[in-house]
N, C-alpha and C positions, 0 to 999 in steps of 0.2 A: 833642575828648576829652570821655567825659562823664564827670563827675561828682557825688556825694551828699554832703550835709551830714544829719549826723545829729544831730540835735537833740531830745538827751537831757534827763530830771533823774537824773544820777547821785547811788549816797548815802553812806551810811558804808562799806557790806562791798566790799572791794576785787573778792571774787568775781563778787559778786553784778553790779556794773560791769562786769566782766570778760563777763557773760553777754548783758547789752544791745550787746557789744562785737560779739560773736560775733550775735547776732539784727539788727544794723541793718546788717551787713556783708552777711551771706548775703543780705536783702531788695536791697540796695544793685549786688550784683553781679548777684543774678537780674534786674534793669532796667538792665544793661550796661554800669553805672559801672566806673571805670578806676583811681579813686583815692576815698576817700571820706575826709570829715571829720570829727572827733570833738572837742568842746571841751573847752577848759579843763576841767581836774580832773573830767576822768572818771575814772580812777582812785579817788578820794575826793571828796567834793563839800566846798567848803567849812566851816568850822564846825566842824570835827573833828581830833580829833588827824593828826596829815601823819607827825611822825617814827619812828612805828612803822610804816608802810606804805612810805615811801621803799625807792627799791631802784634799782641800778643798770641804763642801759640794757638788760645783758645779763642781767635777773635773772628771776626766773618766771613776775612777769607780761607782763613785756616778750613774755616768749618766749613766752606762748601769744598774745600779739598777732600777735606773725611768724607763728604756725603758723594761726591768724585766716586775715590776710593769705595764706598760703601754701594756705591751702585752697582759697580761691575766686579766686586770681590777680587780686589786685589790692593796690594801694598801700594803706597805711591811716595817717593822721596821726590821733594821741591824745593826748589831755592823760594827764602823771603826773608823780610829784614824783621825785625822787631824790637822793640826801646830799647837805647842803652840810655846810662847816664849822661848828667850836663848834655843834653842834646844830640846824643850820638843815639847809630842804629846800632844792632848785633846782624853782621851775616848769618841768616839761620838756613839751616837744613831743616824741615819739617820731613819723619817720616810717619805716616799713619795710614791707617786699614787692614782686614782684615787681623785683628789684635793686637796689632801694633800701635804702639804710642810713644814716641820718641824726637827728640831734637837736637839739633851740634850745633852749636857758635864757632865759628871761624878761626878757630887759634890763630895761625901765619895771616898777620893781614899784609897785603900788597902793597907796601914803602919801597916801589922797584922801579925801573923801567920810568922815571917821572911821576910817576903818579902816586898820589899818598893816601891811599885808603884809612889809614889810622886818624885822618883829619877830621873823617865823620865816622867811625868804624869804632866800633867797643871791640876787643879779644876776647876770643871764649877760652877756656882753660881744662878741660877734659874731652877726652876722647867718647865716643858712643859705639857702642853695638847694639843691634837688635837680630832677631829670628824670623828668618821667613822659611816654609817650610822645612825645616831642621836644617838648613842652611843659615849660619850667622853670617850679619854683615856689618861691617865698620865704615863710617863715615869720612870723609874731607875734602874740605873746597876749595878747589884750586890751585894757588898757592902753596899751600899744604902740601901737591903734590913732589917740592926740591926741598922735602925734609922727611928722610927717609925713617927717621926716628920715632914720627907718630905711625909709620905703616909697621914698624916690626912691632909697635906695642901692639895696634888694633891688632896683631898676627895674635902673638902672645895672647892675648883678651880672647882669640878665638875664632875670631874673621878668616872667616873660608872666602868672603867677596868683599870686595871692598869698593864703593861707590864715592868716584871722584867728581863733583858737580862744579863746574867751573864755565867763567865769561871768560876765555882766555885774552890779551890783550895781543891785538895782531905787531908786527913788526920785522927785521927784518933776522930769520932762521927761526923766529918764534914756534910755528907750525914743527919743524923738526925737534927745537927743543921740546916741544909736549908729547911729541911721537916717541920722544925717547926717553922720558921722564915717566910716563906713564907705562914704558915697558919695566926700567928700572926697579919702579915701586912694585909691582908684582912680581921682579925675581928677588926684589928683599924681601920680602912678606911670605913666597912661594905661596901666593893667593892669587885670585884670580883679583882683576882691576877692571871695573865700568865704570867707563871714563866718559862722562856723558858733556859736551860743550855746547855752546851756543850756537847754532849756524853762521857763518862768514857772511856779515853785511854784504860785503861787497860783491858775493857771488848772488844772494839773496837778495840784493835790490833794496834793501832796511834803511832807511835814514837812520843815523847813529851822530851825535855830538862827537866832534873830532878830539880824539886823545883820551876818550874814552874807554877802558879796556871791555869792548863788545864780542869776543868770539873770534872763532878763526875756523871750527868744524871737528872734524878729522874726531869727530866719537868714537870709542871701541872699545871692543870689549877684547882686553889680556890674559892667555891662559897663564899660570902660575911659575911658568919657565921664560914667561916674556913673549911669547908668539901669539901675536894677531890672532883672535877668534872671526872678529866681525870687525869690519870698520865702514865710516863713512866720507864721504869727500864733504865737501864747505857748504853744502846744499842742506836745505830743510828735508828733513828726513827723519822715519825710525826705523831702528835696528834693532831685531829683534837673534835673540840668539839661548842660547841654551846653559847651562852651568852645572857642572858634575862634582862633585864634593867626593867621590872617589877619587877624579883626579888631584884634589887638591892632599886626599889623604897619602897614596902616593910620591906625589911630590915631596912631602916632609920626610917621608922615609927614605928617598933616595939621595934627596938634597937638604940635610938636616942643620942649614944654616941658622933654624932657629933657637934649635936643642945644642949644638955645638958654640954657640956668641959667650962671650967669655967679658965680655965689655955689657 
């Protein structure tokens, strides 16, 4: 199966997001992609107010994602927030099209590095899988990637690909630590990992609220033993790459860390 990670700097205007949605989709599917990726807070980019844009899976901008998605027949996974309680957002993953209808809340929220997502952030509490071409895929955002315990469930659940959507928060080894986090969680999982990020402000030119966690780049796609498929550097870009569920079959038989855990 192939597919695109699209490796945006989204900003305030929800529209205006909404229009890179719709430009990295139609390039994405013109090069054969099946499913494509969209990170964290595309929707709104960090930094900014969240509760006046929150919206329910089924709300307007959702729907012109599905009508995205429906135009050019393919799946499309994107970051956006939607209600939580007493005032708070849910980081949501939307995935939808081509038969797909699914969403993840953000379990790990980001209480790290100084910054406290939990301040305006509801936790989501289950893990998600969906189908795209008999290829299953499991979900999570960011954070989620230095807890290797939600990637061997999605494994367990059946995730042959597991799509990581994250604004990573730049700093100093940050870039290496996602490089290596993101190889980690697909030798726990012996899955493949699209690791799709925000583009690096700072190579991109983006005005970004300072201490805000906006991206750093470096999207790729992980074969199941941890080796680079495709990657990108800090620049707006998509990557387009390919996905064999052979290989992942394979893997478990040779590397059967997931039939051998005893914990």
């Amino acid at each position: 199966m192939r597919i695109a990670l699209a490796q945006i700097n989204s900003g305030p205007d929800a529209a205006e997001n909404l229009a890179l949605v719709r430009e990295y989709t139609a390039r994405a599917a013109a090069q054969g992609a099946r499913l494509v990726v969209f990170p964290e807070a595309t929707m709104r980019a960090f930094g900014h107010r969240l509760t006046d844009i929150a919206e329910p899976v089924d709300g307007p901008w959702a729907d012109a994602v599905r009508q995205v998605a429906a135009d050019h027949d393919v799946t499309v996974v994107v970051g956006m927030f939607t209600p939580g309680a007493d005032g708070k957002v849910r980081n949501t993953l939307l995935a939808t099209g081509r038969g797909v209808e699914a969403h993840y809340d953000k379990i790990h929220l980001y209480d790290a590095f100084g910054f406290a997502e939990s301040d305006t952030v509801d936790a989501g509490d289950a893990p998600v899988t969906f189908t795209v071409d008999d290829v299953t895929v499991g979900l999570a955002t960011c954070y989620d990637v230095r807890f290797p315990a939600l990637f061997t469930r999605l494994a367990t659940e059946g995730a042959q690909l597991i799509a990581v959507c994250a604004s990573w928060g730049a700093g100093p080894t940050k870039t290496e630590q996602w490089d290596l986090l993101v190889r980690a969680r697909a030798l726990d999982a012996t899955a493949y990992v699209a690791a799709a990020g925000q583009a690096d402000p700072a190579v991109t030119g983006v005005p970004v609220k300072e201490g805000a966690p906006t991206g750093v780049g470096h999207s790729a796609l992980v074969d199941p033993l941890g080796f680079p498929v495709a990657t990108l550097d800090g620049r707006a870009d998509l990557l387009i790459a390919d996905v064999d569920p052979g290989v992942v079959a394979r893997t478990r038989r040779t590397l059967p860390v997931l039939a051998n855990a005893r914990l």
